[in-house]
C-alpha positions in Angstrom: 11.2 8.9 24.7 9.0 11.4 23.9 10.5 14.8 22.1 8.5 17.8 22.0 9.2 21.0 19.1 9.1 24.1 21.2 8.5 27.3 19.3 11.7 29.2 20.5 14.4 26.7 20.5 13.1 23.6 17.6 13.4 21.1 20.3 12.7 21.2 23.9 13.6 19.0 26.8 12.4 15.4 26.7 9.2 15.5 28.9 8.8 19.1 29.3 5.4 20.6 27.7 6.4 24.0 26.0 2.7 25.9 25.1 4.2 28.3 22.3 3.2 27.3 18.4 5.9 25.0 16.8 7.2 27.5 14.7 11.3 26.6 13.8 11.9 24.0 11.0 13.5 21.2 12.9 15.2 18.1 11.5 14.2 14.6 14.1 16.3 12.0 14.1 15.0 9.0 15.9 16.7 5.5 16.1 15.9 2.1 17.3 12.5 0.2 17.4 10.0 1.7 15.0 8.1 2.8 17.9 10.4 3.7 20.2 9.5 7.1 20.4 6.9 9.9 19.9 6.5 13.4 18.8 4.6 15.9 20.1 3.8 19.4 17.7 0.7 21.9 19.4 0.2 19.1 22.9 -0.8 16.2 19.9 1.4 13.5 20.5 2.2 10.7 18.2 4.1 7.8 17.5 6.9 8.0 15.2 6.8 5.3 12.2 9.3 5.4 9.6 8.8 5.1 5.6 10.1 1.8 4.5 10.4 1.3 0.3 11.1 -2.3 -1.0 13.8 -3.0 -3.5 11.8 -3.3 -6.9 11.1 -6.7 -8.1 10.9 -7.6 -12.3 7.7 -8.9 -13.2 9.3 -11.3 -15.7 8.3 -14.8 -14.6 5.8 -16.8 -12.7 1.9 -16.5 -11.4 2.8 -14.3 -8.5 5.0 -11.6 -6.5 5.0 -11.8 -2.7 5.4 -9.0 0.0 5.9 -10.5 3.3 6.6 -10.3 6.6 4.5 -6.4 6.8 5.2 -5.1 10.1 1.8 -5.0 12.4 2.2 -1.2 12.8 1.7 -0.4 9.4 -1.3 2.0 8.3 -0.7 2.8 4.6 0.8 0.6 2.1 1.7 1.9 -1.7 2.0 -1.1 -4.2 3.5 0.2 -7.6 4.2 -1.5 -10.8 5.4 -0.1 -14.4 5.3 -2.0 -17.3 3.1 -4.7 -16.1 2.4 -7.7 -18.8 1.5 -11.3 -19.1 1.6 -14.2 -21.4 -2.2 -14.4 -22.1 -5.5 -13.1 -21.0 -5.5 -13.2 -17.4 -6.6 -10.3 -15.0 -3.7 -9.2 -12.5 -4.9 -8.2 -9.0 -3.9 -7.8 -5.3 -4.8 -9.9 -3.0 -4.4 -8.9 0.9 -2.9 -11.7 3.6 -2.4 -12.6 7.3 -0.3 -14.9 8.8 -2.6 -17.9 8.7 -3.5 -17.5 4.7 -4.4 -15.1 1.7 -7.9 -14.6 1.4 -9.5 -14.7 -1.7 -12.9 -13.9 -1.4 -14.8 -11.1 0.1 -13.5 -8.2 -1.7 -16.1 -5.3 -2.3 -15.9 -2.3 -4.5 -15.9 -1.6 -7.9 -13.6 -0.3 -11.1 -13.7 1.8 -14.6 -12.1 1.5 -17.5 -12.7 3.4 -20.5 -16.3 4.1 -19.1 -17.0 0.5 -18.1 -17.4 -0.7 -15.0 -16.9 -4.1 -13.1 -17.0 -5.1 -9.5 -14.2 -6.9 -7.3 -14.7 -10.3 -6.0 -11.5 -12.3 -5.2 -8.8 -9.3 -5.3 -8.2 -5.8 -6.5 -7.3 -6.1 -10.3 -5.9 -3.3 -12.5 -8.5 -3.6 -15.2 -11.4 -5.3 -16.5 -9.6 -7.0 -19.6 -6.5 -8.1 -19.6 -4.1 -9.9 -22.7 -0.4 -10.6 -23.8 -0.2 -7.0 -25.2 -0.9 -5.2 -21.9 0.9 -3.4 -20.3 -0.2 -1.3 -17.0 1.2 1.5 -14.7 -0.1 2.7 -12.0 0.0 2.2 -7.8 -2.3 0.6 -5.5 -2.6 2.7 -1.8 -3.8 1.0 0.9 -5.4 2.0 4.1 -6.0 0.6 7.4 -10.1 1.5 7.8 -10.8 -0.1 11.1 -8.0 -1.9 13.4 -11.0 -3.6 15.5 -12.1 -5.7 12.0 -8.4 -5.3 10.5 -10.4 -3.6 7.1 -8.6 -1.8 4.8 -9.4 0.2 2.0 -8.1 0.5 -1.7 -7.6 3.1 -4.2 -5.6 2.8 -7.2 -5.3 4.1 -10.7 -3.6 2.7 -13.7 -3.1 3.9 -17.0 -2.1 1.4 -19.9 0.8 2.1 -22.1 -0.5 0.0 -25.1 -4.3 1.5 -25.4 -5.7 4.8 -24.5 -7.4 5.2 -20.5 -7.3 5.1 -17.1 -8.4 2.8 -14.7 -9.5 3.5 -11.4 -10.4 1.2 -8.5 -11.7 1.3 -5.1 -12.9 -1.2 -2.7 -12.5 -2.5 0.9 -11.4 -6.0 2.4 -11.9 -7.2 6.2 -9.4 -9.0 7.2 -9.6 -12.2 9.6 -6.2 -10.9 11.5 -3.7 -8.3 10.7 -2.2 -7.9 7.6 1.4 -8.9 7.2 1.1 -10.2 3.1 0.1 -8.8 -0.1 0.5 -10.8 -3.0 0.1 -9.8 -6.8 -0.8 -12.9 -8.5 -2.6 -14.1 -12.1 -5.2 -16.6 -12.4 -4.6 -19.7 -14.1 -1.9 -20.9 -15.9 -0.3 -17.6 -17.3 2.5 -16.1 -16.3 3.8 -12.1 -15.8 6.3 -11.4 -19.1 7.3 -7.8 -18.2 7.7 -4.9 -15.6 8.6 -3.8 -12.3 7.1 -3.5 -8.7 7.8 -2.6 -5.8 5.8 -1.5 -2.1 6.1 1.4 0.0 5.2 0.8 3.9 4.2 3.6 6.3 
């Protein structure tokens, strides 16, 4: 189906091309398959994807937090936390997935915190140092880069509630399918004590 905003009447008939400037607010409402239609504004057409937000998960136990089953039509993913802490000193970071594996190497880019900076290697972290008296806020946003090499960039910033700074991070991972995991995980045999997070899906 394919619904086109005509400048007169908000919504014109399904399939006819209307050349007047979108002009009338208009409220869509489409239903079914994520794309099962498109929308058309000034002869552009595109498909119509909707916003999907996760029920928020306590960061209060275990090594990692697991978003699965991402839709292959996703292009922007927000990953959020508040409050984020752990039982010792180490680093919390993302790590991207497919449905063969999460990879855990190949991650470029680089952070700062509190004018020092630190490169990526097996993940996107939220800061350089990390121990039991952390706590972080902040949101990663992903970005599909490239569909052909399924790369996807990241920037995030965090700010600590416990010391004074930001943090900031950027960085890209290739993927070796598409992405339908994220996984927020700690190294080692510590485990998250405090906080919230959630995902946001476009």
């Amino acid at each position: 189906m394919t619904i086109i905003l005509d400048g007169t009447n908000g919504i014109n008939t399904p399939g006819l091309t209307d050349t007047a400037a979108a002009s009338v607010a208009t409220t869509l409402t489409v239903t079914g398959a994520a794309t099962a239609a498109s929308l058309q504004v000034g002869g552009v057409t595109t498909n119509v994807y909707p916003l999907v937000s996760g029920t928020s998960v306590a960061s209060t136990s275990g090594t990692s937090i697991d978003f699965i089953n991402i839709p292959s039509w996703v292009r922007r993913i927000t990953v959020m936390v508040s409050g984020l802490g752990s039982s010792s000193s180490g680093i919390p970071l993302l790590q991207l997935g497919t449905v063969s594996s999460l990879e855990v190497t190949g991650y470029s880019g680089s952070g700062i915190s509190n004018s020092t900076l630190f490169a990526l290697s097996s993940g996107f972290p939220v800061r350089d140092t990390w121990s039991s008296t952390s706590r972080t806020n902040g949101a990663y946003t992903l970005t599909l880069l490239d569909a052909a090499s399924n790369t996807w960039a990241c920037a995030a910033i965090f700010g600590t509630s416990n010391t004074t700074g930001l943090v900031s991070v950027g960085g890209t991972k290739p993927l070796a399918s598409t992405l339908t995991r994220l996984r927020l995980y700690i190294d080692g045999t510590q485990t998250f004590t405090a906080g919230l997070v959630n995902i946001l899906w476009e």
